[in-house]
CHARMM internal coordinates of N, CA and C (Angstrom, degrees):
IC EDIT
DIST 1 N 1 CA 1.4382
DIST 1 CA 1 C 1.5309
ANGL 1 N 1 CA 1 C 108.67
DIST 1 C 2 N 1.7876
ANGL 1 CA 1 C 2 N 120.13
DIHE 1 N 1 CA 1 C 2 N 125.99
DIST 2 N 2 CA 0.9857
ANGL 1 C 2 N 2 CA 105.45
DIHE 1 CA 1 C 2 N 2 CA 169.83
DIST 2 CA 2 C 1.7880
ANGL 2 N 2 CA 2 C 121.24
DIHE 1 C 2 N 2 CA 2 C -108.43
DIST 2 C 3 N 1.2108
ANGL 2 CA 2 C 3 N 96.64
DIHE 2 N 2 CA 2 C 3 N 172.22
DIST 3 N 3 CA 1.9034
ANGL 2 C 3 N 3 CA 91.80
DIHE 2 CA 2 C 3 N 3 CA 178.25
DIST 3 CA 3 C 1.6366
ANGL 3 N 3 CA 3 C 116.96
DIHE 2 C 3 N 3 CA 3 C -106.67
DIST 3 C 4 N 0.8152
ANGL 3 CA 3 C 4 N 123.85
DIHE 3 N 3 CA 3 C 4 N -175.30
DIST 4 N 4 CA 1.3842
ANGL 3 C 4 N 4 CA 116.53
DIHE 3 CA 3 C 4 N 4 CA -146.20
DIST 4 CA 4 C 1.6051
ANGL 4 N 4 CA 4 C 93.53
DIHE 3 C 4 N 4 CA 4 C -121.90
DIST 4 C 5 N 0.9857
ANGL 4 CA 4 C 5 N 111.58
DIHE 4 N 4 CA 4 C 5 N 76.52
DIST 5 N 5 CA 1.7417
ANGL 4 C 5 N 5 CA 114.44
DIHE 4 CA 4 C 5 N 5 CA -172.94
DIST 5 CA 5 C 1.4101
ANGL 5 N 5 CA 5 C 107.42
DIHE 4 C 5 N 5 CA 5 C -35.52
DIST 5 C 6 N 0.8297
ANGL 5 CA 5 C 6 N 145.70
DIHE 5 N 5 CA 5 C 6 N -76.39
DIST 6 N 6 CA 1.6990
ANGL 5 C 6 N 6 CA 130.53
DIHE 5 CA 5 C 6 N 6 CA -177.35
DIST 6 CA 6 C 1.6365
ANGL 6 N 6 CA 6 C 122.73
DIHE 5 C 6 N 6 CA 6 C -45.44
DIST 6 C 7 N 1.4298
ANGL 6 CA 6 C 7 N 109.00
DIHE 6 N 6 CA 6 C 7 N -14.79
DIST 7 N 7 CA 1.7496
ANGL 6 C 7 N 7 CA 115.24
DIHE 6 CA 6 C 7 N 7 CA 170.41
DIST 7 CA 7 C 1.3415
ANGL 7 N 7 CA 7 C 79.49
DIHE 6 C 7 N 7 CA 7 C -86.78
DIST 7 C 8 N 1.3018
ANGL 7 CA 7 C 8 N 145.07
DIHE 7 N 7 CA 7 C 8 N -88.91
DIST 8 N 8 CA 1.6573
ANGL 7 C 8 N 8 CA 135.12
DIHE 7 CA 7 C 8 N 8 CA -152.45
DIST 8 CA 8 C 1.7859
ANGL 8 N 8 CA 8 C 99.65
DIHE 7 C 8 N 8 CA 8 C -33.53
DIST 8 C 9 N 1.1284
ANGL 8 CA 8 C 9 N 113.32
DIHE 8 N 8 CA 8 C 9 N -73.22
DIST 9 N 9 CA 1.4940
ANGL 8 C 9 N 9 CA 136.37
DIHE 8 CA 8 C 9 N 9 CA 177.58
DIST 9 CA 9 C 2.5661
ANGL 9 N 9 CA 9 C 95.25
DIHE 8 C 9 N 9 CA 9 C -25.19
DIST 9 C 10 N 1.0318
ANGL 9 CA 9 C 10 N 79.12
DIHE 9 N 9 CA 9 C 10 N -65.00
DIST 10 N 10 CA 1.7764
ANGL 9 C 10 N 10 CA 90.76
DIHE 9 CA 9 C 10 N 10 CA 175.34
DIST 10 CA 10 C 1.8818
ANGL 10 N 10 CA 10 C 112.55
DIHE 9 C 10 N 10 CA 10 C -40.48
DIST 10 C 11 N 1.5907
ANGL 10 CA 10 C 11 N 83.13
DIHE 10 N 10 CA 10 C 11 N -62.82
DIST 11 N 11 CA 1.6079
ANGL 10 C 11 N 11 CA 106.25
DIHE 10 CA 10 C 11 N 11 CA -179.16
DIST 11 CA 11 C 1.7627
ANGL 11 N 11 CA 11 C 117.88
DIHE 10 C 11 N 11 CA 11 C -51.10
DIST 11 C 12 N 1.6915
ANGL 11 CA 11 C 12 N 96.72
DIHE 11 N 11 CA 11 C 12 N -53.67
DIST 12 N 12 CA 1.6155
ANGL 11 C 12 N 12 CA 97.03
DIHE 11 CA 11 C 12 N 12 CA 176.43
DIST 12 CA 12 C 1.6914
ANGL 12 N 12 CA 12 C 96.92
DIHE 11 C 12 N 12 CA 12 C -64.80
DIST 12 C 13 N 1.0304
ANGL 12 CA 12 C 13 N 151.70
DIHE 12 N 12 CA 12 C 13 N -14.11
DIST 13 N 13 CA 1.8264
ANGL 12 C 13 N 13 CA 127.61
DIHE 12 CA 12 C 13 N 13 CA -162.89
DIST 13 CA 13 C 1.6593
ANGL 13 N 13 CA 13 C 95.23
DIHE 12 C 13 N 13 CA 13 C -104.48
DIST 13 C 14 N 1.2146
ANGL 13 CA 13 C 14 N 111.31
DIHE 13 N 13 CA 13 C 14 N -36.14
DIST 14 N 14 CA 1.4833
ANGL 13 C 14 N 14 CA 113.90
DIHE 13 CA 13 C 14 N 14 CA 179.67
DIST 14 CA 14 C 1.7002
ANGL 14 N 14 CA 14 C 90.07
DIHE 13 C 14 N 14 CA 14 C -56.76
DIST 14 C 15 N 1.2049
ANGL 14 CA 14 C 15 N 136.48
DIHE 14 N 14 CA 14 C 15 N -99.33
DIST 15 N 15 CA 1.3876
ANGL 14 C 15 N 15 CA 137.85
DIHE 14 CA 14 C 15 N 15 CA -169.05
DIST 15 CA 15 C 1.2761
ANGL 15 N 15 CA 15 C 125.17
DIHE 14 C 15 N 15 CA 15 C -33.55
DIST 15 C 16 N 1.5342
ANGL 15 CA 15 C 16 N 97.35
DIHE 15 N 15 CA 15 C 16 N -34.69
DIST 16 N 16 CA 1.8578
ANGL 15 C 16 N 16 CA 103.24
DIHE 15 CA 15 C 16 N 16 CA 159.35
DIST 16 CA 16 C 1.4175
ANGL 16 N 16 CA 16 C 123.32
DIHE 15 C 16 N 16 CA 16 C -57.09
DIST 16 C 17 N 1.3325
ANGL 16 CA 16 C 17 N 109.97
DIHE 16 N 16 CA 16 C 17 N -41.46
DIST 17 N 17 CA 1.4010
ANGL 16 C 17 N 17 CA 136.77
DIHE 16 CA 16 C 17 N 17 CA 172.27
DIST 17 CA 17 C 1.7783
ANGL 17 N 17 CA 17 C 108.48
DIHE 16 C 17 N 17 CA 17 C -43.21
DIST 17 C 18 N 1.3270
ANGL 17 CA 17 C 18 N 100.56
DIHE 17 N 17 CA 17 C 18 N -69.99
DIST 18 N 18 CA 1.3689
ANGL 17 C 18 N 18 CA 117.18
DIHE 17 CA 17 C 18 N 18 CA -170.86
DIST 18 CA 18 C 1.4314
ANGL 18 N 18 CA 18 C 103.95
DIHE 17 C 18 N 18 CA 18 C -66.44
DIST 18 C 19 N 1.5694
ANGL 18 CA 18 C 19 N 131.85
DIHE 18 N 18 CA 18 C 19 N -45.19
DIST 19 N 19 CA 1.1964
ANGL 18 C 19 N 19 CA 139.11
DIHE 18 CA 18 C 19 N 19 CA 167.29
DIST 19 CA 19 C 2.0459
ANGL 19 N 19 CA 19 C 115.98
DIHE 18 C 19 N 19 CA 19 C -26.40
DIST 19 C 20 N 1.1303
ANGL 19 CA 19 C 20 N 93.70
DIHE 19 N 19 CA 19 C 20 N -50.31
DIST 20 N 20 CA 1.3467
ANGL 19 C 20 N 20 CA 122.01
DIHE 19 CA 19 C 20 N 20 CA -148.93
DIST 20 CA 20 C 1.8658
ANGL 20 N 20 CA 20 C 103.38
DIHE 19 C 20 N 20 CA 20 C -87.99
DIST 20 C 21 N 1.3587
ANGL 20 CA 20 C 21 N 96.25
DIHE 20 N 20 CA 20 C 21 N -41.70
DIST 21 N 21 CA 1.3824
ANGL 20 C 21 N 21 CA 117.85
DIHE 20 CA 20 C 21 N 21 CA 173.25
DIST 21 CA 21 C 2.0636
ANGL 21 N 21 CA 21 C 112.01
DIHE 20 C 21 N 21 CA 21 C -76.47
DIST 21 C 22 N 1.3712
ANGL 21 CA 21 C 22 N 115.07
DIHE 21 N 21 CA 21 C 22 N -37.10
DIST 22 N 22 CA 1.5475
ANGL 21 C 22 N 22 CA 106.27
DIHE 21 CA 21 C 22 N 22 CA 159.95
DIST 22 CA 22 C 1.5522
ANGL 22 N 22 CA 22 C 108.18
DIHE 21 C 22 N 22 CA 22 C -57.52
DIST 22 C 23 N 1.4297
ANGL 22 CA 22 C 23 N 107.66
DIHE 22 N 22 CA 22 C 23 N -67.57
DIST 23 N 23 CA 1.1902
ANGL 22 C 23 N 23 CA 107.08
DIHE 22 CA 22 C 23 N 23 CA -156.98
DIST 23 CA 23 C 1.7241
ANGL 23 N 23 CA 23 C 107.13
DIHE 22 C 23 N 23 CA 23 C -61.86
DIST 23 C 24 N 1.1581
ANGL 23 CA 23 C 24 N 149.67
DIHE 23 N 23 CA 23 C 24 N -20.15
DIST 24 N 24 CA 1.5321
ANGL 23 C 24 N 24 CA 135.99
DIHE 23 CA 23 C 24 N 24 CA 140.04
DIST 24 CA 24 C 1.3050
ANGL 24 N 24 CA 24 C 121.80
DIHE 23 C 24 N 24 CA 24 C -47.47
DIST 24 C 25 N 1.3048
ANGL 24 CA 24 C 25 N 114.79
DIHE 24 N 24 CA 24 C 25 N -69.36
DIST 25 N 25 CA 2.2735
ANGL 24 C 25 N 25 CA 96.47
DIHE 24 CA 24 C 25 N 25 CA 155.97
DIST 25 CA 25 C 0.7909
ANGL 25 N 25 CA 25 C 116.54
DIHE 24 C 25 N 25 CA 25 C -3.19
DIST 25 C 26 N 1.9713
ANGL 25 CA 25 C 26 N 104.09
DIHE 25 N 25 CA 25 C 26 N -95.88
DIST 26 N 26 CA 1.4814
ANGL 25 C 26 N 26 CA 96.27
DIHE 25 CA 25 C 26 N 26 CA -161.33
DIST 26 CA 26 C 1.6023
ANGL 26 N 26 CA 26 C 115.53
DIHE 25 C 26 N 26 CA 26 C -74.32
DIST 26 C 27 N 0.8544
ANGL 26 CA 26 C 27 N 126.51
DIHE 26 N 26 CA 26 C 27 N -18.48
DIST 27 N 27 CA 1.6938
ANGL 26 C 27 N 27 CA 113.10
DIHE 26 CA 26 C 27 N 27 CA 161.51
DIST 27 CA 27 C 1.1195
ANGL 27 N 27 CA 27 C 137.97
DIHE 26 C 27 N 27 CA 27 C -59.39
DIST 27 C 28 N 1.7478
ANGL 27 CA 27 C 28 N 89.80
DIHE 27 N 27 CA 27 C 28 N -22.28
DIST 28 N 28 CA 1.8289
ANGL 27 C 28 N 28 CA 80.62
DIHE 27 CA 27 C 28 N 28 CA 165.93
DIST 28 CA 28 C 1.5492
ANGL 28 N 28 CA 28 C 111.47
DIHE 27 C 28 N 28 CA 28 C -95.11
DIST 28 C 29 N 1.4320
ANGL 28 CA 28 C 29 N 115.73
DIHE 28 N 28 CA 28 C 29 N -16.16
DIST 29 N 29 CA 1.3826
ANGL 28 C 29 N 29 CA 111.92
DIHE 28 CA 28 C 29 N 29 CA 166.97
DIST 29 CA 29 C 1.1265
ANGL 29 N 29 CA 29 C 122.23
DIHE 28 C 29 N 29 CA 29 C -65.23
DIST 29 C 30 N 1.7557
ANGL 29 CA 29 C 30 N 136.13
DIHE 29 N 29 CA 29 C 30 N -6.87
DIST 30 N 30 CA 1.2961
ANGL 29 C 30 N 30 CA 142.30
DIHE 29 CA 29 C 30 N 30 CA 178.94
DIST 30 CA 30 C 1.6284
ANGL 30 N 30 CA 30 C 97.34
DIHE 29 C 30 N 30 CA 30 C -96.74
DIST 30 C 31 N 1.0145
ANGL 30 CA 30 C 31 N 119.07
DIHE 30 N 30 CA 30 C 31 N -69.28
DIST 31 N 31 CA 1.4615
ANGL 30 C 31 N 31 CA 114.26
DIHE 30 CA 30 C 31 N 31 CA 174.00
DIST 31 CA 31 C 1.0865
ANGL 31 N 31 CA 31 C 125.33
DIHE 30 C 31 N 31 CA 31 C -18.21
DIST 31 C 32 N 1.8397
ANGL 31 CA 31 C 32 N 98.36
DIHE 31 N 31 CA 31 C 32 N -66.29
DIST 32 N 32 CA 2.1090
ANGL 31 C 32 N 32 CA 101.95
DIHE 31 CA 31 C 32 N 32 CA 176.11
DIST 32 CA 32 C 1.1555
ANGL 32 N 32 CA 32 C 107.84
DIHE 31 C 32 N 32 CA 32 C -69.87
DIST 32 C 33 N 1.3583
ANGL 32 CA 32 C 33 N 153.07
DIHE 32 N 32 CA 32 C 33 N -22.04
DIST 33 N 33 CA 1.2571
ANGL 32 C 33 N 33 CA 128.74
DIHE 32 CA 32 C 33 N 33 CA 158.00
DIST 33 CA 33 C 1.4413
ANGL 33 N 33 CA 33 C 142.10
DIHE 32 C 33 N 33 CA 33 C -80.91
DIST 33 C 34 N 1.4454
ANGL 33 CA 33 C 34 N 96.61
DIHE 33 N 33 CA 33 C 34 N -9.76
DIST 34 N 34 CA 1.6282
ANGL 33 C 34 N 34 CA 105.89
DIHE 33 CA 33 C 34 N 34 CA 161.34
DIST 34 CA 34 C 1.8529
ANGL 34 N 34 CA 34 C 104.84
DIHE 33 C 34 N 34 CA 34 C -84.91
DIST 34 C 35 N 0.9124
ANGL 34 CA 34 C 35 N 98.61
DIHE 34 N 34 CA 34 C 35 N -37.87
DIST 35 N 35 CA 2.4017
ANGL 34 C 35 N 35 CA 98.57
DIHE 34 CA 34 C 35 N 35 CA 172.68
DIST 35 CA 35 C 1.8818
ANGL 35 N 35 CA 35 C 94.45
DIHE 34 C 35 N 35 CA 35 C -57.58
DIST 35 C 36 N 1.5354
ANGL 35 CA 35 C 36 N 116.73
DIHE 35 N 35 CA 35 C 36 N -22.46
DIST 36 N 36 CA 1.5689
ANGL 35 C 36 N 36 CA 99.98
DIHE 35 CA 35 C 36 N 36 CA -151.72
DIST 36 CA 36 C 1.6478
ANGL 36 N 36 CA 36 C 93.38
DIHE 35 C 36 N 36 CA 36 C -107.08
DIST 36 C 37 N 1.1644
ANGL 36 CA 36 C 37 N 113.40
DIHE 36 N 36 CA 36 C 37 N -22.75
DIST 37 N 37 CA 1.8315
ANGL 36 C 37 N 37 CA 132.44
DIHE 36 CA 36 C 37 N 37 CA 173.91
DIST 37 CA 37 C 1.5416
ANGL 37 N 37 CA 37 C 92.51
DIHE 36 C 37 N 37 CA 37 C -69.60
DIST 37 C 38 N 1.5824
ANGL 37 CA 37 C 38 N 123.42
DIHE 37 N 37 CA 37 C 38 N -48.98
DIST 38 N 38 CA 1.4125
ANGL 37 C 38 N 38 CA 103.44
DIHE 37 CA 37 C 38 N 38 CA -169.22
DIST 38 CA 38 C 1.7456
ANGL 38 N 38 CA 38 C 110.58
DIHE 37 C 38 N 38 CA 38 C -73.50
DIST 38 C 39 N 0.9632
ANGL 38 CA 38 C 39 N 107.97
DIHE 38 N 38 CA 38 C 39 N -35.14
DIST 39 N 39 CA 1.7476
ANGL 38 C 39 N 39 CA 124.11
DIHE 38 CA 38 C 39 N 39 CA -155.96
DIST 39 CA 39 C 1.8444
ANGL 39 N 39 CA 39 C 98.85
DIHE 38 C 39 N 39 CA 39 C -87.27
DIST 39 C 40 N 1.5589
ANGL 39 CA 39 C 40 N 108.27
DIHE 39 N 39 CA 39 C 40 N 6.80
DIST 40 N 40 CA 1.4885
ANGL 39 C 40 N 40 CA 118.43
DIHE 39 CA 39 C 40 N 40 CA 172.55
DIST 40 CA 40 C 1.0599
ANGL 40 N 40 CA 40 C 128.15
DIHE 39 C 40 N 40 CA 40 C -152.53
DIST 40 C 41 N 1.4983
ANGL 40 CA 40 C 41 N 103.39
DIHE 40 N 40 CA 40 C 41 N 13.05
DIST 41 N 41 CA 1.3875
ANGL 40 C 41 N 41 CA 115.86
DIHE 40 CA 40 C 41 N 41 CA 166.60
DIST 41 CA 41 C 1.5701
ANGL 41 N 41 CA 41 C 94.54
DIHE 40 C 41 N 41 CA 41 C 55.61
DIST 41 C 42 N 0.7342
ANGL 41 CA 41 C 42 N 145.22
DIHE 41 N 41 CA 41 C 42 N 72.15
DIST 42 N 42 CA 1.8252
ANGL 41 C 42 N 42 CA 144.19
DIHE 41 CA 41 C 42 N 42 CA 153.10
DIST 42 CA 42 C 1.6128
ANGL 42 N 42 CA 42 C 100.32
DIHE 41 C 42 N 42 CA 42 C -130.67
DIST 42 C 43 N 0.7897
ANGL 42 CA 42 C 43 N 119.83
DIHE 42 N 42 CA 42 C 43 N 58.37
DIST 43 N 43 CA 1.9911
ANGL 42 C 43 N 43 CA 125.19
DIHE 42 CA 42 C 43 N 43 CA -170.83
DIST 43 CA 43 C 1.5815
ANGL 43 N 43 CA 43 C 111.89
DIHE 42 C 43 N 43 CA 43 C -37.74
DIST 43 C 44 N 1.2279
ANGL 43 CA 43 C 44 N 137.47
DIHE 43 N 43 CA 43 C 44 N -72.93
DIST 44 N 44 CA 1.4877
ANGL 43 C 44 N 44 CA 119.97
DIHE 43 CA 43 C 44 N 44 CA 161.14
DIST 44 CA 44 C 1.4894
ANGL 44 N 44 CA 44 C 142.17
DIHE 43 C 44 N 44 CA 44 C -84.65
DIST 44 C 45 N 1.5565
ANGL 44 CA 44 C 45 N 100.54
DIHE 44 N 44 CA 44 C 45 N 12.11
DIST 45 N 45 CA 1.5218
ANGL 44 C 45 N 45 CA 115.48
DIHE 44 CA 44 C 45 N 45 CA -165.53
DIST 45 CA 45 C 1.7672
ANGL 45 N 45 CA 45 C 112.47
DIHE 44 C 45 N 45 CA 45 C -61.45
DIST 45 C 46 N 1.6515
ANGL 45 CA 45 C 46 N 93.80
DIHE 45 N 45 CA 45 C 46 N -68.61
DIST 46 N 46 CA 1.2390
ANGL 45 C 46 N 46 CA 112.07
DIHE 45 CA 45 C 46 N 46 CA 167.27
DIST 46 CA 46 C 1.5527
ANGL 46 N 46 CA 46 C 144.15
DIHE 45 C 46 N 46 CA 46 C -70.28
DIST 46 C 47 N 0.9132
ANGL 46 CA 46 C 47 N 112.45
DIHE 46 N 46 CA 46 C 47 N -3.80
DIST 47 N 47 CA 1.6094
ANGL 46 C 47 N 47 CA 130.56
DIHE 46 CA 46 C 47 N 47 CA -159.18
DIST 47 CA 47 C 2.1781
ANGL 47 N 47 CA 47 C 80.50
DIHE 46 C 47 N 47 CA 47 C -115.73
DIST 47 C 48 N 1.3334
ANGL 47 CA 47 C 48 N 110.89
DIHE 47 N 47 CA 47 C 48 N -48.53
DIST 48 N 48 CA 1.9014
ANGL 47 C 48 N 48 CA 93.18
DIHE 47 CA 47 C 48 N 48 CA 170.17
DIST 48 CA 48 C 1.4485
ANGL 48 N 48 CA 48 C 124.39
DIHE 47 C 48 N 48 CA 48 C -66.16
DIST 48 C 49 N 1.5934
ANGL 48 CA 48 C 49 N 100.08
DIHE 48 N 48 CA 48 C 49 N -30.05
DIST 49 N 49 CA 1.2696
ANGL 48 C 49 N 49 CA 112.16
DIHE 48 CA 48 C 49 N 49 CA 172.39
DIST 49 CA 49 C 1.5280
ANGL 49 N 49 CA 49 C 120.45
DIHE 48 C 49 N 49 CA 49 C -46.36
DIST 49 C 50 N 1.7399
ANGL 49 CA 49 C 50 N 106.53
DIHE 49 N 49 CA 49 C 50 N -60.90
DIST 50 N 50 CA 1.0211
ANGL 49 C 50 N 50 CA 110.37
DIHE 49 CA 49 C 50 N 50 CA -176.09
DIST 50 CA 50 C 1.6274
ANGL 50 N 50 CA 50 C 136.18
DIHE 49 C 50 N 50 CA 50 C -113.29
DIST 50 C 51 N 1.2979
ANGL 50 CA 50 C 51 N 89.66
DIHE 50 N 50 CA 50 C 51 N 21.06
DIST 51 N 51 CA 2.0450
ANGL 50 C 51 N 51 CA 108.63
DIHE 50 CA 50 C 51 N 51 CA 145.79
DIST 51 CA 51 C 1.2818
ANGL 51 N 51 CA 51 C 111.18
DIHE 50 C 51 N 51 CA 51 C -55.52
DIST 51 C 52 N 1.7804
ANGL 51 CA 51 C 52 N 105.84
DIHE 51 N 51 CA 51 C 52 N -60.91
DIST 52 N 52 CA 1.2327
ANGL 51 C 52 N 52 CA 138.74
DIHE 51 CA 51 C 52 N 52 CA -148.68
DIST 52 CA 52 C 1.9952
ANGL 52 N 52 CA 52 C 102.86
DIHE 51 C 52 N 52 CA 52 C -64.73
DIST 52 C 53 N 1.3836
ANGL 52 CA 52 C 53 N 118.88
DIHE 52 N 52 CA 52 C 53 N -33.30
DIST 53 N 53 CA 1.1898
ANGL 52 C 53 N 53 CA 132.10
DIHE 52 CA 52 C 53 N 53 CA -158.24
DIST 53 CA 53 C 1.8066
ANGL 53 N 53 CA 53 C 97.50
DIHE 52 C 53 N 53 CA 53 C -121.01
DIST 53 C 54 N 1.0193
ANGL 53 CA 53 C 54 N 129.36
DIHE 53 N 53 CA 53 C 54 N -21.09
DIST 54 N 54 CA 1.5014
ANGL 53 C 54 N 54 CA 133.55
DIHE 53 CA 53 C 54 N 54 CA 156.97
DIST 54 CA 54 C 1.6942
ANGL 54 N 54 CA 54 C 115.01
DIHE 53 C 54 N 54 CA 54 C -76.27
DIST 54 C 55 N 1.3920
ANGL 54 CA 54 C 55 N 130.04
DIHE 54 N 54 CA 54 C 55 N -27.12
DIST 55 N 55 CA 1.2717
ANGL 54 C 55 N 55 CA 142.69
DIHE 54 CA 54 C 55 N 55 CA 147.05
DIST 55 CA 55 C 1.3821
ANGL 55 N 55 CA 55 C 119.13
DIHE 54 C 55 N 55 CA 55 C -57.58
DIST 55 C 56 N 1.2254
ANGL 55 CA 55 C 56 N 139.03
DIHE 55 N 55 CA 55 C 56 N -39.14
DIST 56 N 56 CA 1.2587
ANGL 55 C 56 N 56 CA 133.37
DIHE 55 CA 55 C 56 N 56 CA 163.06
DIST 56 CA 56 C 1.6604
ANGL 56 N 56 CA 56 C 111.74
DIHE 55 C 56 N 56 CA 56 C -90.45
DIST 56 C 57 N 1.2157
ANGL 56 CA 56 C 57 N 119.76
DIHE 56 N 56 CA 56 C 57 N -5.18
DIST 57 N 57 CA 1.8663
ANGL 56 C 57 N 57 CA 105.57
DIHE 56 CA 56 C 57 N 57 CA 165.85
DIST 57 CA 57 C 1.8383
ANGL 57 N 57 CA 57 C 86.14
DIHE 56 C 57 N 57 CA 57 C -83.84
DIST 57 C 58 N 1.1097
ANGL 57 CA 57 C 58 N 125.20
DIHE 57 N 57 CA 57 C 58 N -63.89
DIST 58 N 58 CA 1.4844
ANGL 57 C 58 N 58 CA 124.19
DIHE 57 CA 57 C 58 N 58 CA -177.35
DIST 58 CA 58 C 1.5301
ANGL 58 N 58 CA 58 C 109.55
DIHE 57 C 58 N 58 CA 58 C -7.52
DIST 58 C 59 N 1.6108
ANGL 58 CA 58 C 59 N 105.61
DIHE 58 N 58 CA 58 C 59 N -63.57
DIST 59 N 59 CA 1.5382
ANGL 58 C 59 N 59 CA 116.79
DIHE 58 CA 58 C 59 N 59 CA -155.60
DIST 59 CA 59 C 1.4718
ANGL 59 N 59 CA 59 C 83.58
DIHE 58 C 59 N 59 CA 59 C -86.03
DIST 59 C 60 N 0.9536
ANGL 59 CA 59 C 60 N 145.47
DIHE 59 N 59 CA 59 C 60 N -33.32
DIST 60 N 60 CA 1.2024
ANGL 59 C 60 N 60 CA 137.98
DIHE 59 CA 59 C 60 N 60 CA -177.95
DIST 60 CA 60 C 1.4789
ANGL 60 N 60 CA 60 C 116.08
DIHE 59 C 60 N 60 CA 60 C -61.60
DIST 60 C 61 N 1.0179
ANGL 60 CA 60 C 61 N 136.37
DIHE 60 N 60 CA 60 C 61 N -55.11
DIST 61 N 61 CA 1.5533
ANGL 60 C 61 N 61 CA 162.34
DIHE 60 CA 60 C 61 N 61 CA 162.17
DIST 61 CA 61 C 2.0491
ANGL 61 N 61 CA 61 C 100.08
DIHE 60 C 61 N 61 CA 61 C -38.70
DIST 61 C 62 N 1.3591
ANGL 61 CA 61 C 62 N 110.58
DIHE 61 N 61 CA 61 C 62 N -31.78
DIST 62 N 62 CA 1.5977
ANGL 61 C 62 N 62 CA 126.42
DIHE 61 CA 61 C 62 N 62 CA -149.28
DIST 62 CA 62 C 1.6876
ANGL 62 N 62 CA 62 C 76.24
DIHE 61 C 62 N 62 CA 62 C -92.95
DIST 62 C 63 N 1.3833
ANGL 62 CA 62 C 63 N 84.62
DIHE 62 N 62 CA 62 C 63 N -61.67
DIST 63 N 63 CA 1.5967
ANGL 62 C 63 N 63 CA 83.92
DIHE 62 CA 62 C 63 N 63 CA -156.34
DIST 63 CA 63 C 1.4498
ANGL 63 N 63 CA 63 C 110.56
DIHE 62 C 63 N 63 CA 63 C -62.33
DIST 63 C 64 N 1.6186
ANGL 63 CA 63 C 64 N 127.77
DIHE 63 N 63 CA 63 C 64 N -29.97
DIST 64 N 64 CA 1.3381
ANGL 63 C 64 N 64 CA 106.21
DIHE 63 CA 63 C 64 N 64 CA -171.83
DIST 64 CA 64 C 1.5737
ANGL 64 N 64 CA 64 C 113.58
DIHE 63 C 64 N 64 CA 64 C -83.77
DIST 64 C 65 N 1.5296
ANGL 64 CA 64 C 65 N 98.10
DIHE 64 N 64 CA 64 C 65 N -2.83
DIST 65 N 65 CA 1.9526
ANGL 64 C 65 N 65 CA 97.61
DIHE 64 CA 64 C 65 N 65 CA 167.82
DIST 65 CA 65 C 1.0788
ANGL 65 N 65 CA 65 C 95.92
DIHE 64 C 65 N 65 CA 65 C -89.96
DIST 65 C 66 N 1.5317
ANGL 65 CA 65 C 66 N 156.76
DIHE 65 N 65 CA 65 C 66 N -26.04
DIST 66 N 66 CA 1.5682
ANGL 65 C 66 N 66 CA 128.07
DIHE 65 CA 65 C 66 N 66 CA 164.75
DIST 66 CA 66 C 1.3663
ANGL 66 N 66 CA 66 C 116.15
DIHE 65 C 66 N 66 CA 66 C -50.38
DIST 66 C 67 N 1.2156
ANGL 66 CA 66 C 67 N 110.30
DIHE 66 N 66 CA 66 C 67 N -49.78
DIST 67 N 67 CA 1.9154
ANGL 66 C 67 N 67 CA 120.96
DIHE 66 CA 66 C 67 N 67 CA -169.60
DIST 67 CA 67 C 1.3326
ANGL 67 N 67 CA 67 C 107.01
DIHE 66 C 67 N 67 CA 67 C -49.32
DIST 67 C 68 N 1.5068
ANGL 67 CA 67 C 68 N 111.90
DIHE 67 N 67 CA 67 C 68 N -42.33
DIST 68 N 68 CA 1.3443
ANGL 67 C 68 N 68 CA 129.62
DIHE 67 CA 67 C 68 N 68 CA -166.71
DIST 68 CA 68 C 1.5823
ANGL 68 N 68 CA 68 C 119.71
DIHE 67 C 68 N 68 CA 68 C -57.00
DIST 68 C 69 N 1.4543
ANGL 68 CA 68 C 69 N 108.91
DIHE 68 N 68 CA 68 C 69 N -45.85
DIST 69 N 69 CA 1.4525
ANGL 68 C 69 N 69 CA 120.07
DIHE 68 CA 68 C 69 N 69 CA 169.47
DIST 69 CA 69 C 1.1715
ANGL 69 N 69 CA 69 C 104.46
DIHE 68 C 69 N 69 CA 69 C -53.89
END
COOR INIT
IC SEED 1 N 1 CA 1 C
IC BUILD
């Protein structure tokens, strides 16, 4: 059986895509809560908070482009 090199070719940029798109989430959800931990003095409060809640929009975002195909 062969595969259709430009669907593989499709497949790797779509997942690259999505790859690329978590990891800005949660980075920007670590960022603003370490800018919001400094600017309030709460040093690990917020910055766990909002890993924690930028990781589930991530998978959230992931998952409704899997469903989508």
């Amino acid at each position: 059986m062969t595969t259709n090199p430009r669907k593989s070719l499709n497949d790797y940029a779509r997942y690259s895509g999505m790859t690329f798109q978590m990891l800005a989430i949660i980075l920007s959800g670590v960022f603003a809560g370490y800018k919001l931990d400094q600017w309030l003095k709460t040093k690990p409060v917020l910055i766990v908070i909002f890993s924690i809640v930028s990781v589930a929009i991530s998978i959230y975002f992931v998952t409704k482009d899997l469903l989508r195909k």
